[in-house]
Residue, then its C-alpha position, 0 to 999 in steps of 0.5 A: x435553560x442552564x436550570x433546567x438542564x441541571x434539574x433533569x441531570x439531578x432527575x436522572x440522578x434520583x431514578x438512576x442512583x448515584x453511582x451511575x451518575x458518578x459514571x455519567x459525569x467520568x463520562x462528560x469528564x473524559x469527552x472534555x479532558x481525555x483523548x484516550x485509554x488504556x490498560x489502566x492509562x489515560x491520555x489527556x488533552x494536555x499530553x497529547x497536545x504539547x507531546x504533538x506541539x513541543x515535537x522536536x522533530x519535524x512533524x505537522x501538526x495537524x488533526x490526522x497526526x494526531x489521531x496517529x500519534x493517540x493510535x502509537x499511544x495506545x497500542x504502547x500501553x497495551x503492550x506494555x499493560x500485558x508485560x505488567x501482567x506477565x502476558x507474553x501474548x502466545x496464546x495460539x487460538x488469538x495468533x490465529x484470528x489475529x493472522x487470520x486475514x495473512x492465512x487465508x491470503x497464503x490458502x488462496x495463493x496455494x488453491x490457485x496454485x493447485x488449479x492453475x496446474x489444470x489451465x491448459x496453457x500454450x507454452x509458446x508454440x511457432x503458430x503462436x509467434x506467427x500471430x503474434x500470440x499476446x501481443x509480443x512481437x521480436x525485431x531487429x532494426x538498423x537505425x538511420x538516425x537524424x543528427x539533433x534528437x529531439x529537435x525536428x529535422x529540415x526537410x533538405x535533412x529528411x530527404x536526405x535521409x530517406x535516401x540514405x536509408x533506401x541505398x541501406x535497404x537496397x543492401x539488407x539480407x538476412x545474411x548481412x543484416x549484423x554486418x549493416x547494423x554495424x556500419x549504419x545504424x545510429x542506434x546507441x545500443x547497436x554496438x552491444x546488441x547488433x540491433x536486435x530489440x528482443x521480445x516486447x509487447x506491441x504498446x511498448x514501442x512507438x506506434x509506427x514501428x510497432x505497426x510495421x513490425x507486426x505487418x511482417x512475416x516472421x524472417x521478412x525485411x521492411x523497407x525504411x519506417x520513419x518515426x521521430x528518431x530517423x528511418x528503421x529498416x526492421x526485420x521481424x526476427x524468425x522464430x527460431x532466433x526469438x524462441x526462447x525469450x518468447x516462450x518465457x513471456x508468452x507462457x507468463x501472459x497466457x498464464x495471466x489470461x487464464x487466471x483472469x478468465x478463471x476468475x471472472x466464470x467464477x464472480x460470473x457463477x457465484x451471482x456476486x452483487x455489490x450493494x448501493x450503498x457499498x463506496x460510502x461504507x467503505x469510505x466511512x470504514x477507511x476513515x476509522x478502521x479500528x471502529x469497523x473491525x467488527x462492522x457487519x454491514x454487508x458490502x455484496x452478497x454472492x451465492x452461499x454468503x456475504x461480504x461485509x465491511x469486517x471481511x473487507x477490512x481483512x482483506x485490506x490488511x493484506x495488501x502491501x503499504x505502500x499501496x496505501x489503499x486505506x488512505x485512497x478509498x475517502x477520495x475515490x470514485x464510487x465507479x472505481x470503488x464498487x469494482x474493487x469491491x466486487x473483486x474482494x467479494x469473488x476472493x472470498x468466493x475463492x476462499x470458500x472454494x479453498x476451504x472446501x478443498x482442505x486447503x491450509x497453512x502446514x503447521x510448520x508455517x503456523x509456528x513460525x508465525x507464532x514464533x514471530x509474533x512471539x519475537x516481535x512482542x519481546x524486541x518491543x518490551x525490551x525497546x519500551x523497557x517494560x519487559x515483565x523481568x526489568x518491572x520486577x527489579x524495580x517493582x513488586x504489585x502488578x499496580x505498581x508495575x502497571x504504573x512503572x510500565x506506563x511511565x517507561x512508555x510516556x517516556x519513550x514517547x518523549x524521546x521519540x518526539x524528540x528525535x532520540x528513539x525511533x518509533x516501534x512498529x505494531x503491525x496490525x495482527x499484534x495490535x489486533x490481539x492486544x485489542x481483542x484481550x485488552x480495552x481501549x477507546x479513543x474520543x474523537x472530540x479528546x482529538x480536536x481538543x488536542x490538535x487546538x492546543x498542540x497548534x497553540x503551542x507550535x505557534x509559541x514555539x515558532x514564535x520564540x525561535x523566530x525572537x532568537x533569531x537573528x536580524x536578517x533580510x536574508x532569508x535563512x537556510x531551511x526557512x519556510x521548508x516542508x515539515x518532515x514526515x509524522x512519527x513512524x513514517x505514518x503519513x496521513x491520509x492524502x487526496x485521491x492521487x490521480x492515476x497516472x497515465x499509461x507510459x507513453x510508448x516507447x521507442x526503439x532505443x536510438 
């Protein structure tokens, strides 16, 4: 077998020429022995392994973290190729497509701020209140409280109790209710707030107070409620007393319910249809968004156009990071994961709408953008020490500072893993650019490769400091303790968190 695979490698050679098989072997070459390249770097199996393994600080080794370290790696050495090369990286037309995902966010939020100006909304009128519009409600209570919270009363206690809170009640005006509230209630916060709960939604408290609350007429006065906490003789609070407050919430609610109905006539219009095979697309896209960025797989279609894998991505970008949404998608449900997508498909949908209505960032906001990517690429230069002005002091070709640029990086890297420099963030626009202008790859099977050895290092490691120890039967301080969080804070990717459960209703404060 071995001899005849050789005998077609040689075959494949004569018809092909050798240079290309020169370039078939850097191939079978760099799938062995190379992780990653950039600008004109390489990033070995040996280097990433002991660079991961040998960390002097707390990080894991596993396979994911060290894909992320290859990723801080690469986006290093592109950016310090371009101070090699004297890029500043300013060119505008690149800042746009790069911030393109951050722009067309900011012209949504600007068209839905325009057309939210044309839902007519009830800014909280006394016949809302009345009906308790949004499910906001607004009371007071005088709380007879059970003496040992938490723990269930007798029942000689609870007869007592009730009693007491009958006497209370046969007292209770509207007039003296404060006065009451003062000298009967257990609640903590009576002294400061004289009972009164203000504006909450019905779920906020617990069922049988809110019940009773809503069962009231604006003004009116229950008789004793018991809950787990005592017996609350409630007053629904007129409208006049809770106005304020109420209108404020309730003009945010109605607010929020026309959007929503927005929102849904529009996906409803646009005839927006997710794809079957739209989770497993995305799935696959979260595991290795650098692969996808150009993926054209549509997602869903919707009348005038499509979502694809590459629109979806772009969207992701602008969600906040600590929603992790990227690291969430893998362990999702595709019932989960097909509405999510049908909502990104209506926001493009949107943005359509947006841009027929001319919607766009000021060109002010534009320099400003321009101005920070131009800030952030000088403060990393500077932090990395590749500056194009401090290569020049120390080198003359642009070969010879692409070679000092790459040193500086290898050893800013060092110091990183040894807890002596803190990692530089590349946000994703940046190292789209440097993308877009400069090559890189990454070989998945350079990874495995690397992740093998770092383990066997961390084991040797471990092993030699476990020899220095000293004999105990003790166990020391810090033994067995989680590793701490991989370079960057960048953690990877977890199990689908499971959601959490809605809050519990609360009570009214005791």
């Amino acid at each position: 077998m071995r001899s005849r695979s050789l005998v077609g490698f040689a075959a494949v050679c004569t018809i092909l020429g050798v240079a290309a098989c020169g370039g078939l072997k850097d191939a079978l070459t760099a799938h062995v022995d190379v992780v990653a390249r950039a600008g004109s770097q390489e990033l070995s199996v040996t280097r990433l392994g002991d660079m991961l393994g040998g960390a002097k600080i707390q990080v894991p080794v596993t396979r994911d973290n060290a894909a992320i370290l290859t990723d801080i790696w690469t986006g290093y050495q592109q950016i310090a190729y371009a101070a090699a090369h004297g890029d500043s990286l300013k060119d505008s037309k690149a800042i746009d497509l790069a911030l393109a995902p951050i722009i067309n966010m900011q012209k949504l939020q600007r068209f839905m701020d325009s057309a939210s100006k044309t839902f007519k909304v009830d800014s909280g009128s006394e016949a809302a209140y009345n009906q308790a519009g949004g499910g906001l409600l607004a009371a007071r209570h005088i709380l007879l409280a059970y003496k040992n919270q938490g723990v269930p009363p007798s029942a000689a206690e609870k007869d007592s109790l009730r009693k007491r809170a009958a006497m209370v009640r046969a007292q209770v005006t509207p007039a003296n209710f404060t006065e009451l509230v003062k000298k009967y209630s257990g609640d903590p916060s009576a002294a400061q707030n004289n009972g009164n709960l203000g504006v909450f939604q019905k779920g906020v408290m617990i069922p049988a107070f809110s019940a009773a609350t809503a069962a009231l007429k604006p003004g009116e006065i229950s008789q004793p409620i018991e809950t787990n906490f005592g017996f609350h003789i409630i007053q629904r609070l007129p409208y006049a007393d809770a106005q304020k407050d109420f209108s404020a919430q309730y003009s945010q609610a109605a607010k929020h319910i026309a959007d929503s109905t927005y929102m849904a006539q529009l996906e409803t219009g646009a005839n927006v249809q997710v794809k079957d095979n739209a989770a497993a697309a995305i799935k696959g896209a979260a595991k290795d968004p650098g692969k996808h960025r150009k993926d054209n797989t549509t997602l869903a279609s919707y009348k005038g156009g499509n979502l694809t894998v590459q629109n979806f991505l772009d969207w992701i970008e602008t969600t906040p990071p600590q929603q992790q949404i990227m690291q969430r998608i893998p362990q999702a449900p595709d019932s989960v994961l097909k509405p999510f997508i049908k909502q990104i498909a209506t926001q493009q949908v949107l943005l359509a709408r947006a841009d027929s209505a001319k919607i766009d960032v000021p060109a002010a906001e534009r320099t400003n953008m321009y101005n920070e990517i131009g800030n952030l690429v000088t403060n990393v230069w500077g932090a990395l020490g590749v500056d194009p002005k401090q290569l020049a002091d120390s080198a003359k070709s642009t070969a010879e500072k692409e070679r000092l640029a790459a040193s500086r990086v290898d050893a800013y890297l060092d110091r990183m893993m040894a807890g002596q420099a803190q990692p530089l963030s590349l946000p994703t626009p940046l190292k789209k650019m440097l993308d877009a202008k400069y090559e890189s790859s990454i070989n998945s099977a350079g990874i495995d490769r690397a992740f093998e050895r770092a383990t066997k290092v961390r084991a040797s490691a471990d092993s030699a400091r476990a020899a220095n120890q000293p004999k105990s039967q003790i166990p020391l301080p810090g033994m067995g303790a989680p590793a701490g969080p991989p370079p960057g804070g960048a953690q990877p990717p977890a199990a689908q968190p499971t959601p959490a459960p809605a809050p519990a209703p609360k009570p009214p404060k005791p």
